[in-house]
C-alpha positions as CSV (number, residue, x, y, z in Angstrom):
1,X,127.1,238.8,459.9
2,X,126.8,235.5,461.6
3,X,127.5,232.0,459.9
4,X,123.8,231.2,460.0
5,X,122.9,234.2,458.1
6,X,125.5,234.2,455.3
7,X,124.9,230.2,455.0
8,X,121.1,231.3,454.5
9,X,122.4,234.2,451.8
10,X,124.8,231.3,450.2
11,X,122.1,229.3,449.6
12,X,119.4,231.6,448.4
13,X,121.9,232.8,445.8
14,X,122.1,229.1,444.5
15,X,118.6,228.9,444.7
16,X,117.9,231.5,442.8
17,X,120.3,230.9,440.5
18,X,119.2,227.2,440.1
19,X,115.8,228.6,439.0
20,X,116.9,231.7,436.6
21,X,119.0,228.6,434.9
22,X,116.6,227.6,432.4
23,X,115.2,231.0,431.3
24,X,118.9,232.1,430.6
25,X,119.3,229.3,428.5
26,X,116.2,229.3,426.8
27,X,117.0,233.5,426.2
28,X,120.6,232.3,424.9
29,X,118.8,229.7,422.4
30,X,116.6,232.7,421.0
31,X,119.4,234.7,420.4
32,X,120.8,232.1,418.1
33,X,120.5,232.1,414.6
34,X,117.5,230.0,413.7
35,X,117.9,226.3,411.7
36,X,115.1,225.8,408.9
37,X,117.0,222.7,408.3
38,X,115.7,222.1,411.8
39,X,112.6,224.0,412.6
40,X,111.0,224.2,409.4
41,X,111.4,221.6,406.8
42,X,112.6,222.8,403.5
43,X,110.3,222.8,400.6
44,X,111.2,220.2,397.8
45,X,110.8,220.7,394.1
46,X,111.8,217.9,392.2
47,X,112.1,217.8,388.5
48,X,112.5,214.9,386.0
49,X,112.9,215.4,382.9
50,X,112.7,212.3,380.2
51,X,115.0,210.2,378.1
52,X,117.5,213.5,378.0
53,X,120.8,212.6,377.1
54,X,123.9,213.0,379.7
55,X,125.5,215.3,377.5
56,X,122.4,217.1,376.3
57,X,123.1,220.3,378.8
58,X,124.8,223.5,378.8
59,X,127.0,222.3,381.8
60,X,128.0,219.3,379.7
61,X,129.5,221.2,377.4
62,X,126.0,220.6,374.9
63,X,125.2,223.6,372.4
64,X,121.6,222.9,373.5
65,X,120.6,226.1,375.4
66,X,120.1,225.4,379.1
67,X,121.0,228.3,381.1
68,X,118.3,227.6,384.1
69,X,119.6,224.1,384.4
70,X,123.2,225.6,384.5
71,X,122.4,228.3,386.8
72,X,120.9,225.6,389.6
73,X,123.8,223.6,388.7
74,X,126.4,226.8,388.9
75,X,124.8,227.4,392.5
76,X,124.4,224.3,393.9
77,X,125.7,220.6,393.0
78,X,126.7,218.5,390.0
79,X,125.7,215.0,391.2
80,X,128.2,213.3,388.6
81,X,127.7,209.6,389.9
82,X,123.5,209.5,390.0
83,X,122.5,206.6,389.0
84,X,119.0,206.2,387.6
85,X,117.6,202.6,386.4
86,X,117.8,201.7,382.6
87,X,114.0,202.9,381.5
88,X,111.2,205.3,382.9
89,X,109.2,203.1,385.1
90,X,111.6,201.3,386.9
91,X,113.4,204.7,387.7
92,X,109.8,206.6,388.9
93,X,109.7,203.4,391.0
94,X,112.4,203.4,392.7
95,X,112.3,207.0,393.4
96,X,108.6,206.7,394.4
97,X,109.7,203.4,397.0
98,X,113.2,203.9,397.9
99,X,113.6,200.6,396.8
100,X,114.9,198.7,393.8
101,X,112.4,197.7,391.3
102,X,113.0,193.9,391.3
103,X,111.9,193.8,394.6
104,X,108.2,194.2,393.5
105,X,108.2,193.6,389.7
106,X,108.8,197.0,387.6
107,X,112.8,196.2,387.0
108,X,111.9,195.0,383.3
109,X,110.8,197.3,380.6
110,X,108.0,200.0,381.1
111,X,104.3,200.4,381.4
112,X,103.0,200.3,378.1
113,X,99.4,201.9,377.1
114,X,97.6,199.0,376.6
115,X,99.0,197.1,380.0
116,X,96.8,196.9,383.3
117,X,99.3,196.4,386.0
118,X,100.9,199.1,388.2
119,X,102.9,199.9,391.1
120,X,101.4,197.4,393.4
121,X,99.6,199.2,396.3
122,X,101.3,197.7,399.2
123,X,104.1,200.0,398.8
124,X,104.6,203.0,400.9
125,X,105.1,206.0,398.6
126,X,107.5,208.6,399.0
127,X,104.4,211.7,398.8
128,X,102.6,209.2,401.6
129,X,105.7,209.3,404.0
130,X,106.1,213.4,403.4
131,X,102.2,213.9,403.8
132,X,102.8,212.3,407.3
133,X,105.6,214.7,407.9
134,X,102.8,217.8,407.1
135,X,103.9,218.5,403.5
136,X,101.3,219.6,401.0
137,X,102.0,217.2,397.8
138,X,101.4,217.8,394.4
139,X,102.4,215.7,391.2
140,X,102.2,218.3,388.0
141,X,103.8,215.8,384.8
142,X,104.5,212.5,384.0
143,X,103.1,209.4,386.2
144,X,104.0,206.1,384.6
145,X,103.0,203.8,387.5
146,X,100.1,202.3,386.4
147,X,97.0,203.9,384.5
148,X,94.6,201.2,383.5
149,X,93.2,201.4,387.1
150,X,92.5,203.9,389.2
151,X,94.0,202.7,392.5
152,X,97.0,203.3,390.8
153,X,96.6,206.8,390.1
154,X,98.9,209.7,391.9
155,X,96.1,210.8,393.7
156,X,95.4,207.4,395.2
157,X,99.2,207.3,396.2
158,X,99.7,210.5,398.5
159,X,99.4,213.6,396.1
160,X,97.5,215.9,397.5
161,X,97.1,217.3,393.7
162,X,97.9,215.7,390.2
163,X,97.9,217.1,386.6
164,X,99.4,215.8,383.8
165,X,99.4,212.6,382.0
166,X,99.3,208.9,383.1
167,X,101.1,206.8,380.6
168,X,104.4,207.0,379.2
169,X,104.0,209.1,375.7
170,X,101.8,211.2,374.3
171,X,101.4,214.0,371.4
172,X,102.8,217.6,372.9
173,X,100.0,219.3,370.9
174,X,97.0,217.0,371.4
175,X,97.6,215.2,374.3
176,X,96.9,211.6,372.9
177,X,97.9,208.0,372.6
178,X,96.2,206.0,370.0
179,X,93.5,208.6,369.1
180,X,92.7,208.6,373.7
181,X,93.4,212.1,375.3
182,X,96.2,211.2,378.5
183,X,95.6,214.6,380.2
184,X,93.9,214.3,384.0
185,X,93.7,217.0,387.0
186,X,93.0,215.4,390.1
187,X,91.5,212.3,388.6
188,X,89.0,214.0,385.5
189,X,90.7,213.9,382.0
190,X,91.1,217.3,380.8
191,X,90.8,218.6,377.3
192,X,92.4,221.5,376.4
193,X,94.8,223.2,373.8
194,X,98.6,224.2,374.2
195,X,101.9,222.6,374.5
196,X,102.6,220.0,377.0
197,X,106.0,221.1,378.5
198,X,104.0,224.9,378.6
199,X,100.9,223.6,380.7
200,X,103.1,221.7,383.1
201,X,105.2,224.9,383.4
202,X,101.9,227.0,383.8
203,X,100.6,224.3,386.2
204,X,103.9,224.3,388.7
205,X,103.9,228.4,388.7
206,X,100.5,228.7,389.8
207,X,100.7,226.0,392.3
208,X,103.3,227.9,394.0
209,X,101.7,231.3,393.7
210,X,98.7,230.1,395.5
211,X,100.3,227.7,398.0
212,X,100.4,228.7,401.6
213,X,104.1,229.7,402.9
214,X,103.4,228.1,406.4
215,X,103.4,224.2,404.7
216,X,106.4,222.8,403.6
217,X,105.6,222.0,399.5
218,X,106.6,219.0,398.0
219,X,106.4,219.4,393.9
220,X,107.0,216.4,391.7
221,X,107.6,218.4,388.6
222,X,108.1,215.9,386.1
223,X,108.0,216.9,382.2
224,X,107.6,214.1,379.6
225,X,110.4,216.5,377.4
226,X,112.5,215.3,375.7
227,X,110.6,211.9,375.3
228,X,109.4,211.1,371.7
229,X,108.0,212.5,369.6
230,X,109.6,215.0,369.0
231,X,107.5,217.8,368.5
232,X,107.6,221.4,369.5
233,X,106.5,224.8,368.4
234,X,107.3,226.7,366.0
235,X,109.1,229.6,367.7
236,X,111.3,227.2,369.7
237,X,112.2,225.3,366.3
238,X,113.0,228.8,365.1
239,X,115.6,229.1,367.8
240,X,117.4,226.2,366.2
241,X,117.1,226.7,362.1
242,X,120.7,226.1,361.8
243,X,120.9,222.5,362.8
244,X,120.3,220.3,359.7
245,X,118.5,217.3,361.1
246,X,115.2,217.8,362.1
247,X,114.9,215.3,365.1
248,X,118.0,216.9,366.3
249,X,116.6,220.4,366.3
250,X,113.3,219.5,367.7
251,X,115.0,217.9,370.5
252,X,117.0,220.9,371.1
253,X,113.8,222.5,371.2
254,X,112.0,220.5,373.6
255,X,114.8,221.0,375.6
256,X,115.8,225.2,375.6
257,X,111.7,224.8,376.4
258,X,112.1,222.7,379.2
259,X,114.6,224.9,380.3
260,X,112.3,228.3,380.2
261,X,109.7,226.3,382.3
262,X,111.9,225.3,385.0
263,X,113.5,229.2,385.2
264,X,109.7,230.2,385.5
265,X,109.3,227.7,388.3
266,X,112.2,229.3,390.3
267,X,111.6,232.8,389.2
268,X,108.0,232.3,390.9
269,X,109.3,230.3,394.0
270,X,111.7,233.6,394.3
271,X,108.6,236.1,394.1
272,X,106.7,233.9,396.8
273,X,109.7,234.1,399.1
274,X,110.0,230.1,399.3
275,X,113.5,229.7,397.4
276,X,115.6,230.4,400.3
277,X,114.4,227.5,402.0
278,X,113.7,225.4,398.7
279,X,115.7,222.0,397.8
280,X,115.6,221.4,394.0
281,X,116.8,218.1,392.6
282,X,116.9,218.0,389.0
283,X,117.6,214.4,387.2
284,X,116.7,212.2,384.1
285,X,115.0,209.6,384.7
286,X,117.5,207.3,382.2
287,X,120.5,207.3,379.9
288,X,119.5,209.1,376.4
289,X,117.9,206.6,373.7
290,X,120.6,205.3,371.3
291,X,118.7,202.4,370.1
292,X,115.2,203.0,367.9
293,X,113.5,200.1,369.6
294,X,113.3,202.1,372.8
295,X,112.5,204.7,371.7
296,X,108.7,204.9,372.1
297,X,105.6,202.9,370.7
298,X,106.1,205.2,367.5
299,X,107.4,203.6,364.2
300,X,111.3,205.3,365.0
301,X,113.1,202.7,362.1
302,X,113.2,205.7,360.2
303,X,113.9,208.3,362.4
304,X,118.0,209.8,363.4
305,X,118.4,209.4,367.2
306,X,119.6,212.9,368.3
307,X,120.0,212.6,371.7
308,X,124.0,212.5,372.9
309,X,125.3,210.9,376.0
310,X,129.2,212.1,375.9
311,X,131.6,209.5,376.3
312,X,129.0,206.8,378.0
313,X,128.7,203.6,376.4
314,X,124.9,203.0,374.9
315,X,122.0,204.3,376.0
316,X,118.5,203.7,377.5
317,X,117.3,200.5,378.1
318,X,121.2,199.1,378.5
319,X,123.1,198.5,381.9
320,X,126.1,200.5,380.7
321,X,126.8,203.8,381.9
322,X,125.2,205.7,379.1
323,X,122.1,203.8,380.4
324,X,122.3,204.2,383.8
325,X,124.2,207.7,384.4
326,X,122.1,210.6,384.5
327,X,122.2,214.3,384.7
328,X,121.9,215.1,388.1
329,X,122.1,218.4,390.1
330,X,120.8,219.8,393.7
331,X,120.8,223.4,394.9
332,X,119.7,224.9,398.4
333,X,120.6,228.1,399.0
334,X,122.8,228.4,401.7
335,X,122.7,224.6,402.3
336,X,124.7,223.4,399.3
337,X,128.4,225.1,398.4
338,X,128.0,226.9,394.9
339,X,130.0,224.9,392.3
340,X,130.2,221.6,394.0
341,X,131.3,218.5,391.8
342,X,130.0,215.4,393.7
343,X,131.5,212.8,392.5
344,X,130.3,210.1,394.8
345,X,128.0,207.1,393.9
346,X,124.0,208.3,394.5
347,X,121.2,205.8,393.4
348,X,117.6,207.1,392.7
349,X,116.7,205.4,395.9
350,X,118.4,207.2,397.7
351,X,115.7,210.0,397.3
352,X,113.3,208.4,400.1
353,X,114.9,208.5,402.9
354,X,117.4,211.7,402.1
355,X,114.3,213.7,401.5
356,X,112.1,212.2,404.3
357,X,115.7,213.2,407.1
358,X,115.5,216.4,405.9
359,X,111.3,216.4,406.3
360,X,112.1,215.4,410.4
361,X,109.4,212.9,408.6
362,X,109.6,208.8,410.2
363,X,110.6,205.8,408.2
364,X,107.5,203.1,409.8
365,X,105.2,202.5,407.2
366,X,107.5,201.8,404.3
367,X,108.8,198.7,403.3
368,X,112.8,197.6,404.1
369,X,114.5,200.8,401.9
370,X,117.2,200.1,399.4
371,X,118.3,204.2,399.5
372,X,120.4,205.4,402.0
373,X,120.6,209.0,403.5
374,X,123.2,211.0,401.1
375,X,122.7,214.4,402.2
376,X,125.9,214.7,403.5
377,X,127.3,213.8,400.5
378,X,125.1,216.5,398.7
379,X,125.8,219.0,400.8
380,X,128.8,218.4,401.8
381,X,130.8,216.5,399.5
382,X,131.5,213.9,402.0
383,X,132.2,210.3,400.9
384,X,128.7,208.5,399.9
385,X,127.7,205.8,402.1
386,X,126.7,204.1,399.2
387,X,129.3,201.0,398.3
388,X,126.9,199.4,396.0
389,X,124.6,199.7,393.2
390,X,122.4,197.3,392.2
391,X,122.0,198.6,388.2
392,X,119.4,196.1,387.5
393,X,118.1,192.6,388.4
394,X,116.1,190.3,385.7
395,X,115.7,186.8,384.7
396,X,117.8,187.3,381.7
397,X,120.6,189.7,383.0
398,X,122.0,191.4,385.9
399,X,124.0,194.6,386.5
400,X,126.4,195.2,389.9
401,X,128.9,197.4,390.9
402,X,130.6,197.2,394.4
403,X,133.2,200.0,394.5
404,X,134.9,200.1,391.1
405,X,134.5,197.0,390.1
406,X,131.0,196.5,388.0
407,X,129.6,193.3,386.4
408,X,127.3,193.0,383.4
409,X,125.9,189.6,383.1
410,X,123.5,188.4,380.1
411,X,122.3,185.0,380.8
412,X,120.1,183.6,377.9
413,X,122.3,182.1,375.0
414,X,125.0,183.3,374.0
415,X,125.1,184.4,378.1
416,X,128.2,186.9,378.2
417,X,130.1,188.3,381.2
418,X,131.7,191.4,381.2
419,X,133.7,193.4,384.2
420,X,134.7,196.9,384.1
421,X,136.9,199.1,386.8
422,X,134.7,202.3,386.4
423,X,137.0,204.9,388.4
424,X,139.7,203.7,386.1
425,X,137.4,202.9,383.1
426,X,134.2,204.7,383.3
427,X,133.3,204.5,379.7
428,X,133.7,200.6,379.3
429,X,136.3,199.8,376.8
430,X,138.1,197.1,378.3
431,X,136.3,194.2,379.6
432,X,138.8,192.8,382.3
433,X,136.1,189.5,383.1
434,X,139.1,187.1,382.3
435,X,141.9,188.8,384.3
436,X,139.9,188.7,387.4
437,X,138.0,185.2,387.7
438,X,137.5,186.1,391.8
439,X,135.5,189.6,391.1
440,X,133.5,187.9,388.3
441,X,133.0,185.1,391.0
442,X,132.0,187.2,393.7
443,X,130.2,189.4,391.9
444,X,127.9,186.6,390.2
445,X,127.4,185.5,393.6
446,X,125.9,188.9,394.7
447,X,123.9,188.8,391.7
448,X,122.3,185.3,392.5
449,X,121.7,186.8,396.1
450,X,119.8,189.4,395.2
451,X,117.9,187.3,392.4
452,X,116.7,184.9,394.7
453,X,114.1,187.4,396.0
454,X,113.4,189.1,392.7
455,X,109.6,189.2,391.9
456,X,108.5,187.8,388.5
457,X,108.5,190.9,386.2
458,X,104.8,192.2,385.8
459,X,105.9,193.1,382.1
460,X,106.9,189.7,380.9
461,X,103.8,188.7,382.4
462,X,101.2,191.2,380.7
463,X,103.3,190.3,377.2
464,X,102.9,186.4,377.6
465,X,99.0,187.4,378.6
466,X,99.1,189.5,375.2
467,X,100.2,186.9,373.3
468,X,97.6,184.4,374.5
469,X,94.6,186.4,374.1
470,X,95.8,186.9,370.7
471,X,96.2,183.0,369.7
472,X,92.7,182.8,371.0
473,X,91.7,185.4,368.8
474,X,93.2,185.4,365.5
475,X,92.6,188.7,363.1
476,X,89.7,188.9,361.0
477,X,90.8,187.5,357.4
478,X,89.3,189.0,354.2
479,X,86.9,186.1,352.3
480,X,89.4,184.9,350.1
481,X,91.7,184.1,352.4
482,X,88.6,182.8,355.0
483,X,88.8,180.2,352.3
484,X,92.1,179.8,352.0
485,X,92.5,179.0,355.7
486,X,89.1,176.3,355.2
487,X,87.2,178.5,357.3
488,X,83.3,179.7,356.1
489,X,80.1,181.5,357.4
490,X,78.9,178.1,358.5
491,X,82.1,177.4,361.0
């Protein structure tokens, strides 16, 4: 064979070769094993639950019965460093925004029943961002983000479908605040009979029955359990007829019923063939109430707390940890190691933009995010990106923690300062503000930062409005004391 010839066989070899490239690899890729985490989104079902205490779980040693909460958390990860903000609607907001609720007016308080204002529209919601990304989105529970107007509604904010109620309380049995049923499905207020925690449970089971396997799901299961009051029925009670104090026991209750709901959620998830590629988050949305006067807009003066937050100072409402630190677990099949402990710092906000990487969805239309992409830390116990959290910011105090070292400032008179090392400390006994003048410094400094582009607090602004129309008009006096005040018919 002559040079010319085999040059010509040389080369038709590594042409051929050349071209046969690309299907070999593409034949080596299909042999691989697939990655839902890459080709198809996971589903995301995340539950809230409301006001429970940090201790008030089977996993935290509670004799409240929550095995389906401790099975998730048995198969997945104990998220031992969430922090949540100190009341409902500041926490559904951040989780809702990715962002902390000073920046847009929800940090103080909560959205009462007879206040107008809401989550203010220009934010980008987290169901908006994972509708881009092609998830079907539902809301089944608890809103708390504004109810007085429609354009604050769920379904007005990227849910797909909503049931449940609006505002922030309401009778398990009757569905009602101040004699006004709080019960909507996409938008209509619904009346019907049966137990709240029940119809959400009901609600989230058929949803997944009849959702369509080829569209990621994204469930915001939220139950207003173990909110006030406490009410539950009879056969749950039953469960319970050795503890003595009755709040306690209901509370159990409302709990252990909780519990079933949620097993019936993953049982049916199971049956449809969607848990494999599932992510549930389960969370409070706050520290357990300790103190009566945040309790609810129910007369609780007379009425034993029973909710239990371990060894965490105070409760809702407060910047300590018993405030702030929430039961927290996630649990992926597959994805998450069974039996992790993370004990890593995670902030609510760091929902958005966790959830929305794993989605493939885009961060464009939101707003500059406070949250920070943790998955790695859930899933993998590495260390959280996450060197700060920003417990709260409002006119009258402030809460910050960078690394260990967390301040709690009160400002109106008497203002008090108090610094705590919380890997060393973590349930706040010793207040080390004078031994370290430079972190109190530095600290106060952050907090002034970050106050200096606080938004006014719509709550302080819909009380002094409350207070106004009042002094305009005064309550209707009986005759004698019409008299009394030197008013008449004539006036």
């Amino acid at each position: 064979m002559n040079s010319s010839i085999s040059t010509r066989i040389v080369r038709d070899f590594v042409v051929l070769a050349l071209l046969l490239l690309p299907w070999s690899a593409k034949a080596q890729q299909g042999d691989a094993p697939s990655r839902p985490e890459v080709f198809l989104p996971p589903n995301i079902v995340y539950i809230v639950s409301d006001d429970q205490g940090w201790k008030d779980v089977g996993y935290h040693g509670s004799d409240i019965r929550t095995p389906n909460i401790d099975a998730l958390a048995q198969g997945g990860a104990r998220l031992e460093q969430f922090y949540a903000q100190p009341m409902c609607t500041p926490t559904r907001a951040a989780l809702m925004t990715g962002r902390y609720p000073f920046r847009y007016g929800l940090q103080t308080a909560v959205i009462a029943s007879n206040h107008t204002y809401g989550l203010p529209t220009d934010e980008y919601l987290l169901p908006q961002a994972l509708k881009d990304a092609g998830y079907k989105t539902a809301i089944i529970g608890k809103w708390h983000l504004g109810h007085a107007d429609p354009k604050y509604w769920p379904r007005q904010r990227g849910f797909d479908y909503q049931y449940g109620p609006l505002i922030g309380e309401i009778d398990y049995f009757t569905h009602e605040q101040h004699h006004v049923v709080d019960w909507y499905r996409d938008n209509v207020r619904v009346n019907e009979d049966g137990y709240s925690t029940t119809l959400l449970g009901n609600d989230a089971v058929k949803l997944i029955e009849e959702h369509d396997n080829r569209v990621p799901l994204y469930l915001y299961l939220t139950f207003n359990a173990p909110h006030t009051p406490y009410q539950a029925p009879q056969n749950d009670l039953d469960r319970y007829s050795s503890v003595a104090d009755p709040s306690r026991r209901a509370y159990s209750a409302m709990i252990t019923a909780m519990d079933e709901q949620i097993g019936r959620v993953v049982e049916a998830l199971d049956k449809k063939k969607m848990r494999q590629n599932t992510l549930i988050m389960f969370q409070s949305d706050n520290g357990g109430t300790k103190n009566p006067m945040f309790a609810g807009e129910g007369d609780m003066s007379k009425i034993k707390i029973p909710v239990d937050n371990g060894p965490y100072r105070e409760g809702k409402a407060s910047l300590y940890e018993g405030g702030v630190r929430v039961i927290s677990l996630a649990n992926w099949p597959g994805h998450i190691k069974p039996g992790s402990i993370v004990n890593e710092m995670i902030h609510v906000v760091d929902a958005y933009p966790t959830l929305i990487g794993l989605a493939k969805g885009r961060l464009e239309k939101n707003k500059p995010l406070d949250g920070l992409d943790v998955w790695e830390t859930i899933s993998g116990g590495k260390p959280s990106p996450r060197t700060e959290i920003v417990y709260n910011i409002e006119p009258f105090r402030a809460g910050v923690r960078q690394g260990d070292w967390k301040l709690i400032w009160r400002t109106p008179l008497p203002a008090g300062v108090e610094l705590y090392n919380i890997a060393r400390d973590p349930y706040e006994k010793d207040n080390l503000a004078a031994a370290n003048p430079d972190k109190v410094d530095s600290l106060q400094k952050r907090a002034n930062e970050l106050a200096a582009t606080m938004a006014k607090p719509l709550f302080l602004d819909a009380e002094f409005k409350a207070v106004l129309q009042r002094l305009k008009t005064p309550p209707a006096l009986p005759d004698d004391d019409a008299v009394l005040f030197g008013q008449s018919d004539d006036d």
